[in-house]
Structures are given as C-alpha cells and as structure tokens.
MOPAC internal coordinates of N, CA, C and O (Angstrom, degrees):
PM7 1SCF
backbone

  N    0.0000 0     0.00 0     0.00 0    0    0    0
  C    1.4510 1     0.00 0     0.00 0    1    0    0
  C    1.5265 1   110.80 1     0.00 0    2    1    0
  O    1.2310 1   121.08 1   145.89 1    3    2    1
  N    1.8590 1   115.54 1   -34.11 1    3    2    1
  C    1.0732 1    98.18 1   164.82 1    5    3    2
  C    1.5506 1   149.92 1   -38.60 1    6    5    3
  O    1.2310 1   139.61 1   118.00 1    7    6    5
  N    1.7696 1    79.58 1   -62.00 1    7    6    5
  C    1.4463 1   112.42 1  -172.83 1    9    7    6
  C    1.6564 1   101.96 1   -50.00 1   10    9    7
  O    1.2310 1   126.71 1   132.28 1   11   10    9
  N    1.1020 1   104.70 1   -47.72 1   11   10    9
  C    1.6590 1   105.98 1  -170.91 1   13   11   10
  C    1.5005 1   110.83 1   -54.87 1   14   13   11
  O    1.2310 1   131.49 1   125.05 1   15   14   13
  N    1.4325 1    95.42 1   -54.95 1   15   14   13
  C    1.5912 1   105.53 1  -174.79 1   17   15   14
  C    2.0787 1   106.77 1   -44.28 1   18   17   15
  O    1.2310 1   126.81 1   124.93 1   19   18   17
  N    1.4591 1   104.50 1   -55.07 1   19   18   17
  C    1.0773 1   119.22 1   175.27 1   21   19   18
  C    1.3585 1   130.29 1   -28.13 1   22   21   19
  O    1.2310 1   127.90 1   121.30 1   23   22   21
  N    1.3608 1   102.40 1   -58.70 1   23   22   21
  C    1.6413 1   138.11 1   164.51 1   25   23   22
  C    1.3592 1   112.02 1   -42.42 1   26   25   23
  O    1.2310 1   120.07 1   129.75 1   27   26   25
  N    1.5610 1   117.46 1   -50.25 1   27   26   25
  C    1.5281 1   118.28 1  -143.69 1   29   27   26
  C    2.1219 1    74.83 1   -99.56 1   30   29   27
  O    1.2310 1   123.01 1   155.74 1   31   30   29
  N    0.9316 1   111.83 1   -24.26 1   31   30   29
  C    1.5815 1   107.06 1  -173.28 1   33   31   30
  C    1.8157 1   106.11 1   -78.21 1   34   33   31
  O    1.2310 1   122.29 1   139.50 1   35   34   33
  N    1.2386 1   113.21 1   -40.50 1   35   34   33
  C    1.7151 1   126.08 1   167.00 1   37   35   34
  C    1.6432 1   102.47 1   -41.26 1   38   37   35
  O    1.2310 1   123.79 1   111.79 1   39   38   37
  N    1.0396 1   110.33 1   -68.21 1   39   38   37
  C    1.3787 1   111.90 1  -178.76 1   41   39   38
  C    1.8345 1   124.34 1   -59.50 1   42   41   39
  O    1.2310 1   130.18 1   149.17 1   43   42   41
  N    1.4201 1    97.97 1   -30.83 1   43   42   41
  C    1.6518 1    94.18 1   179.65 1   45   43   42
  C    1.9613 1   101.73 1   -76.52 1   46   45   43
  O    1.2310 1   126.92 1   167.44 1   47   46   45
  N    1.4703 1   104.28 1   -12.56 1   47   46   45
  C    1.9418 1   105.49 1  -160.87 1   49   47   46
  C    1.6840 1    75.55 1   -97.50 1   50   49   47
  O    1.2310 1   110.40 1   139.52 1   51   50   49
  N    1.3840 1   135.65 1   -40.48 1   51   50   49
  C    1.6908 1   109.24 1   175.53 1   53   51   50
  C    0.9776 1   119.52 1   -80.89 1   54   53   51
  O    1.2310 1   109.54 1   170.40 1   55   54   53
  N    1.8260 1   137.22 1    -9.60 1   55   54   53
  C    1.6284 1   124.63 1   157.95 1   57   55   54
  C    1.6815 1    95.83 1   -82.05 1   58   57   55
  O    1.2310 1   108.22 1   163.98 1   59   58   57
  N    0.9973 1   139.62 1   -16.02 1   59   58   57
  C    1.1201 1    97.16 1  -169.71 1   61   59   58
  C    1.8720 1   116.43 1  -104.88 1   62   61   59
  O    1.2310 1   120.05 1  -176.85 1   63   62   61
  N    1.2815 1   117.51 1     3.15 1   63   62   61
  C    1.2680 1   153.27 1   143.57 1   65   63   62
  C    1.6845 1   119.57 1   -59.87 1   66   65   63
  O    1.2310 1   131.55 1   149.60 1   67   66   65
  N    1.5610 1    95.31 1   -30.40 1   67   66   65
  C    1.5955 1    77.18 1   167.11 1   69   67   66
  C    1.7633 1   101.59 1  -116.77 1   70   69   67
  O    1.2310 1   116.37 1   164.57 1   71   70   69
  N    0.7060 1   124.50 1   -15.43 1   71   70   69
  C    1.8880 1   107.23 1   133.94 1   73   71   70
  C    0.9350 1   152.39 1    -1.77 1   74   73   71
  O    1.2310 1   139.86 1    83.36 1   75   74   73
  N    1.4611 1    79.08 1   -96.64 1   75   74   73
  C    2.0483 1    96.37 1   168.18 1   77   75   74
  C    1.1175 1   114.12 1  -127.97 1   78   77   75
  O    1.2310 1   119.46 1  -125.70 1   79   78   77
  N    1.5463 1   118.64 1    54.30 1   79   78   77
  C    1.2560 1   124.17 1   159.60 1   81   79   78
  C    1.5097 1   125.23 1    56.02 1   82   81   79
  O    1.2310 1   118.61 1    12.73 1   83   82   81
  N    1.5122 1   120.26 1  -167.27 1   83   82   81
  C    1.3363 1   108.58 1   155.95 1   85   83   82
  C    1.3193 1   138.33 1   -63.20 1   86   85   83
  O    1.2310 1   129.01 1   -44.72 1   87   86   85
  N    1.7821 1   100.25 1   135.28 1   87   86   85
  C    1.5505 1   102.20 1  -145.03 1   89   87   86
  C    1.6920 1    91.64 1  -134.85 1   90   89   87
  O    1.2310 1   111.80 1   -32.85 1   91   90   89
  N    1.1988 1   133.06 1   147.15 1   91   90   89
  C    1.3858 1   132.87 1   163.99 1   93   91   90
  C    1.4102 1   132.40 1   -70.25 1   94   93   91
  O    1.2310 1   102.90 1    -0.59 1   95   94   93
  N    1.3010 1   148.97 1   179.41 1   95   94   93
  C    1.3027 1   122.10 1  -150.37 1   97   95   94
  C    1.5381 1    99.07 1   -77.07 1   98   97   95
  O    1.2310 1   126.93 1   125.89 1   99   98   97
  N    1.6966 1   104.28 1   -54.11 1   99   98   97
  C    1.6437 1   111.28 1  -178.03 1  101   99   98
  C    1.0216 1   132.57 1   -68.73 1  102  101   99
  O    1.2310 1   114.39 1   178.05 1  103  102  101
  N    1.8355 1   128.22 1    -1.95 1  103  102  101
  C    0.7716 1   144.91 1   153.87 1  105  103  102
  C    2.1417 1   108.77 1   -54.99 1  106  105  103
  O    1.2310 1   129.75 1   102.69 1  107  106  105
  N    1.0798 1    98.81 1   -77.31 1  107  106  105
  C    1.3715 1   123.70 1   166.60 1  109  107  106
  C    1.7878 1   115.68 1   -43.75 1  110  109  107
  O    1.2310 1   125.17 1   149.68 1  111  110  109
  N    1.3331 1   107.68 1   -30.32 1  111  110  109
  C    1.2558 1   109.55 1   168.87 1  113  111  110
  C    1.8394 1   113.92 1   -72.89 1  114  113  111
  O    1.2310 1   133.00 1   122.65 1  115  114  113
  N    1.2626 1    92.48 1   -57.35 1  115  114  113
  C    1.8434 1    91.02 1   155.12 1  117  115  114
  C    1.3837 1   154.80 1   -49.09 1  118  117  115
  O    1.2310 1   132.31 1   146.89 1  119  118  117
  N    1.7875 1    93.83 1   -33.11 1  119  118  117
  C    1.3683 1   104.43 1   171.80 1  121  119  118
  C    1.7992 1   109.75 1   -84.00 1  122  121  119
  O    1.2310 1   114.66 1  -174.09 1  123  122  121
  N    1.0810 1   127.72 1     5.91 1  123  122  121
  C    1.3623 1   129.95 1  -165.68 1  125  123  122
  C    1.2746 1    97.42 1  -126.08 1  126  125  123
  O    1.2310 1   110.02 1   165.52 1  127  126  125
  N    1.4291 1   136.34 1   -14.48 1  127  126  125
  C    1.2379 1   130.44 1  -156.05 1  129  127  126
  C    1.6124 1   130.06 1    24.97 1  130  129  127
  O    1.2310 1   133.42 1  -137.80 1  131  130  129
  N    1.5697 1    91.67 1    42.20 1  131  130  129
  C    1.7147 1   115.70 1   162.40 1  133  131  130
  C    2.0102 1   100.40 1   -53.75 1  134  133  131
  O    1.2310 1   132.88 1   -57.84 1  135  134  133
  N    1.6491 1    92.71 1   122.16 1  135  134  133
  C    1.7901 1    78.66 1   171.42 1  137  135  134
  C    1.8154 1   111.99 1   -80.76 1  138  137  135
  O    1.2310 1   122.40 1   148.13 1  139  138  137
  N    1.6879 1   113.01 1   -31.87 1  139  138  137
  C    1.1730 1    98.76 1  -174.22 1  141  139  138
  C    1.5207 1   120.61 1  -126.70 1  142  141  139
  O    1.2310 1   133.28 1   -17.93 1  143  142  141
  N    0.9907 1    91.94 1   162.07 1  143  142  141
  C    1.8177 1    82.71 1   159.08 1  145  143  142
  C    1.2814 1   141.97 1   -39.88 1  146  145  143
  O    1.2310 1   122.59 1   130.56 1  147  146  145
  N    1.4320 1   112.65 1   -49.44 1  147  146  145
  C    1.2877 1   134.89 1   179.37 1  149  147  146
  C    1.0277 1   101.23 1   -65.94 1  150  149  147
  O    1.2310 1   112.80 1   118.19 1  151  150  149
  N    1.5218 1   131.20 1   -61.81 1  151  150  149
  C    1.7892 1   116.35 1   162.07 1  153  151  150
  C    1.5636 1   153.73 1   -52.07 1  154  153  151
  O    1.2310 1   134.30 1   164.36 1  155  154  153
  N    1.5473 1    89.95 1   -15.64 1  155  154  153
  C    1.5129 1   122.69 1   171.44 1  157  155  154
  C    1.9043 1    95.90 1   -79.20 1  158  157  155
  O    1.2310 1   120.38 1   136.39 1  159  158  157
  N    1.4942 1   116.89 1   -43.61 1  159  158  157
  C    1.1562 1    96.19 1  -172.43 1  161  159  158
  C    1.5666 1   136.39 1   -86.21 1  162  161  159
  O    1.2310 1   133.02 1   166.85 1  163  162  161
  N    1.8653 1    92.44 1   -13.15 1  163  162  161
  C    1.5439 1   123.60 1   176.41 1  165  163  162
  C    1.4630 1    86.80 1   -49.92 1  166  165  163
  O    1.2310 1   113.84 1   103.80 1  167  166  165
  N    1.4956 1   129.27 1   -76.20 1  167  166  165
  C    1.1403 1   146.41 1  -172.41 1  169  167  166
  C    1.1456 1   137.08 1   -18.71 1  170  169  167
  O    1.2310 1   128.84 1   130.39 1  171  170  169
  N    1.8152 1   100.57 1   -49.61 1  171  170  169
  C    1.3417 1   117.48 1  -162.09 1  173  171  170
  C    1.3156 1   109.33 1   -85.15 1  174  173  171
  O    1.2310 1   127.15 1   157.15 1  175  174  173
  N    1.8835 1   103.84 1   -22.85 1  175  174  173
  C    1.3487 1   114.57 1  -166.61 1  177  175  174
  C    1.7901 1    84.60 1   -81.98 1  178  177  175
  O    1.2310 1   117.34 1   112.93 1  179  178  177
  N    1.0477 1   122.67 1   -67.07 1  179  178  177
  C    1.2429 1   123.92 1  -156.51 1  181  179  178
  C    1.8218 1   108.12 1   -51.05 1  182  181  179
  O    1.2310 1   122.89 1   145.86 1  183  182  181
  N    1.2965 1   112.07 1   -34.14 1  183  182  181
  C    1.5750 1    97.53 1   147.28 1  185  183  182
  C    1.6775 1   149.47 1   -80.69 1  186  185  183
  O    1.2310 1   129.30 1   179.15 1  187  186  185
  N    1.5958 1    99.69 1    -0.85 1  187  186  185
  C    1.0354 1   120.53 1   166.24 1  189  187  186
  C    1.2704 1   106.71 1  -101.44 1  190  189  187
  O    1.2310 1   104.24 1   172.79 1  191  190  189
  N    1.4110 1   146.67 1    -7.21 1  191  190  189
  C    1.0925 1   125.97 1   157.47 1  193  191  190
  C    1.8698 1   116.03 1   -71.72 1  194  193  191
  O    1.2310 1   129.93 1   163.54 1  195  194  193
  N    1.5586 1    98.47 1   -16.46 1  195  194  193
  C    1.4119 1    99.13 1  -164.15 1  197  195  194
  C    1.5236 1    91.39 1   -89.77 1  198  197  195
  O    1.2310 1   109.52 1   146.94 1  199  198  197
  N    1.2221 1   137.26 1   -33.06 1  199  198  197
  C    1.0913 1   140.54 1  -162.47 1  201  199  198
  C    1.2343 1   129.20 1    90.06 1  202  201  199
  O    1.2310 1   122.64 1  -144.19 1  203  202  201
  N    1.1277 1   112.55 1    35.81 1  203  202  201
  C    1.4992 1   120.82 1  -166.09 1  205  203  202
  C    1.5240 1   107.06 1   -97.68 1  206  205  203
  O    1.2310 1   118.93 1   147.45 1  207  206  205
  N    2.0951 1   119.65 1   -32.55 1  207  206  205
  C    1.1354 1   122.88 1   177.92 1  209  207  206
  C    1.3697 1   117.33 1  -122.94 1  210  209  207
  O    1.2310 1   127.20 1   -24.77 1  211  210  209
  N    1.5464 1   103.76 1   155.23 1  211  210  209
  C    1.3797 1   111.29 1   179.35 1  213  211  210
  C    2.1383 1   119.99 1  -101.98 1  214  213  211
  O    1.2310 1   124.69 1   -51.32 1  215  214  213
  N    1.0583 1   108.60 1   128.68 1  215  214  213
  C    1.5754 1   102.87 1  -165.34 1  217  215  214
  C    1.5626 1    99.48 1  -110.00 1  218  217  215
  O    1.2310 1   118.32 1   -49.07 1  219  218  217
  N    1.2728 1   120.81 1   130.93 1  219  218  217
  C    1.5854 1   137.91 1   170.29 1  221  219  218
  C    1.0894 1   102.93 1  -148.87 1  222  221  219
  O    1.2310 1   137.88 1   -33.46 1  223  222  221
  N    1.7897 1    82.95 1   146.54 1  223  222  221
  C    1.3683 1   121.75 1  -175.86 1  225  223  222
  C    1.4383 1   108.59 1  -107.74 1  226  225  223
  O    1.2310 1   117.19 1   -67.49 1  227  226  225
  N    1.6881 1   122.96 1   112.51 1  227  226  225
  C    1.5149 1   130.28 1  -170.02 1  229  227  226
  C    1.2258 1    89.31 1  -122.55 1  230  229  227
  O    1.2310 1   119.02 1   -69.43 1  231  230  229
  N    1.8563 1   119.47 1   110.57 1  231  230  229
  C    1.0393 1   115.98 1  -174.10 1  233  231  230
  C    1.7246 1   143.35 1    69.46 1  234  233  231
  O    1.2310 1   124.15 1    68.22 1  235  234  233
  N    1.6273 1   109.63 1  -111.78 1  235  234  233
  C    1.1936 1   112.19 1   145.53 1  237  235  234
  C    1.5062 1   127.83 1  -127.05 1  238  237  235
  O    1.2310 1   131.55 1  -138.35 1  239  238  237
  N    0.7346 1    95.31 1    41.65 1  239  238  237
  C    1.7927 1   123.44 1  -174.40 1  241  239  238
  C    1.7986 1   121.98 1  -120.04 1  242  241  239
  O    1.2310 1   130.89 1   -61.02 1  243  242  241
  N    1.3133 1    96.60 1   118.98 1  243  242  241
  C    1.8838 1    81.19 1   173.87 1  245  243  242
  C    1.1803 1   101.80 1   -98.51 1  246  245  243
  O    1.2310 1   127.74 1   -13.85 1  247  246  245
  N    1.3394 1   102.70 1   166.15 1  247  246  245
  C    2.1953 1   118.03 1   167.25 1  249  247  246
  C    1.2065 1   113.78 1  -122.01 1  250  249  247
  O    1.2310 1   120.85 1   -19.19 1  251  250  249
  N    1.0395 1   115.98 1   160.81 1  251  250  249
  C    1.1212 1   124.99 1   159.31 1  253  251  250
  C    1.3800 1   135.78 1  -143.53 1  254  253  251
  O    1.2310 1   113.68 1   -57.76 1  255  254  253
  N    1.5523 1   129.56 1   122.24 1  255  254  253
  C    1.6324 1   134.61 1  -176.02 1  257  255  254
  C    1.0825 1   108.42 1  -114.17 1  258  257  255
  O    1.2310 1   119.77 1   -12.76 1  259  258  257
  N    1.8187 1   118.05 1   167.24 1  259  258  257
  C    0.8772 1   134.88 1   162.37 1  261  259  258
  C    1.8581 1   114.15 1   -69.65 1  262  261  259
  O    1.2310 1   117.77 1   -28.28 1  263  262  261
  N    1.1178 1   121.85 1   151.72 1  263  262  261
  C    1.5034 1   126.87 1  -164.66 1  265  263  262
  C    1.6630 1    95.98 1   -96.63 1  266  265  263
  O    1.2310 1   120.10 1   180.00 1  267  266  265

C-alpha cells in the first residue's frame, strides 16, 4: 500500500515540477497536496533513487528540479 501510495505521489512531484519548475520543499509540498513529510520524503528518495530529481540546498532552503 505503501509503495503504491508512493508511486501515485512521484508522479504528482514530477508534473508538478515540470510546471513550475524549480520549486522548494513547501512550496512543492503544496502543489502536490503531499499531507506529510514522511511522504514527501518516501517520494523524493524514490525519485532520486531513480534519478529523475535534483535536490539543493540554497542556504536554508532545499529545491528541487527536474534532471
């Protein structure tokens, strides 16, 4: 049930990344209507394991783009 959930959330953080571009985490947490963290981060990894996104740290702020 995770995995799925995971999946269907990967895809709303790569349309909505290729959208509106680079976006910050809480920015991106909004546009996806991710409720938590913990799912925002399942996510991010699981597209960063695939390689699809790039993660920076500007300051105290992360981003995130499409690769």
């Amino acid at each position: 049930m995770l995995q799925e959930k995971t999946g269907i959330n990967a895809g709303n953080v790569w349309n909505a990344l290729n959208e509106g571009g680079k976006l910050n985490v809480k920015d991106l947490k909004k546009a996806t209507k991710i409720k938590t963290d913990r799912e925002l981060n399942l996510t991010l990894g699981w597209l960063l394991r695939e390689d699809k996104v790039v993660v920076e740290e500007e300051g105290k702020e992360v981003f995130v783009s499409l690769k």
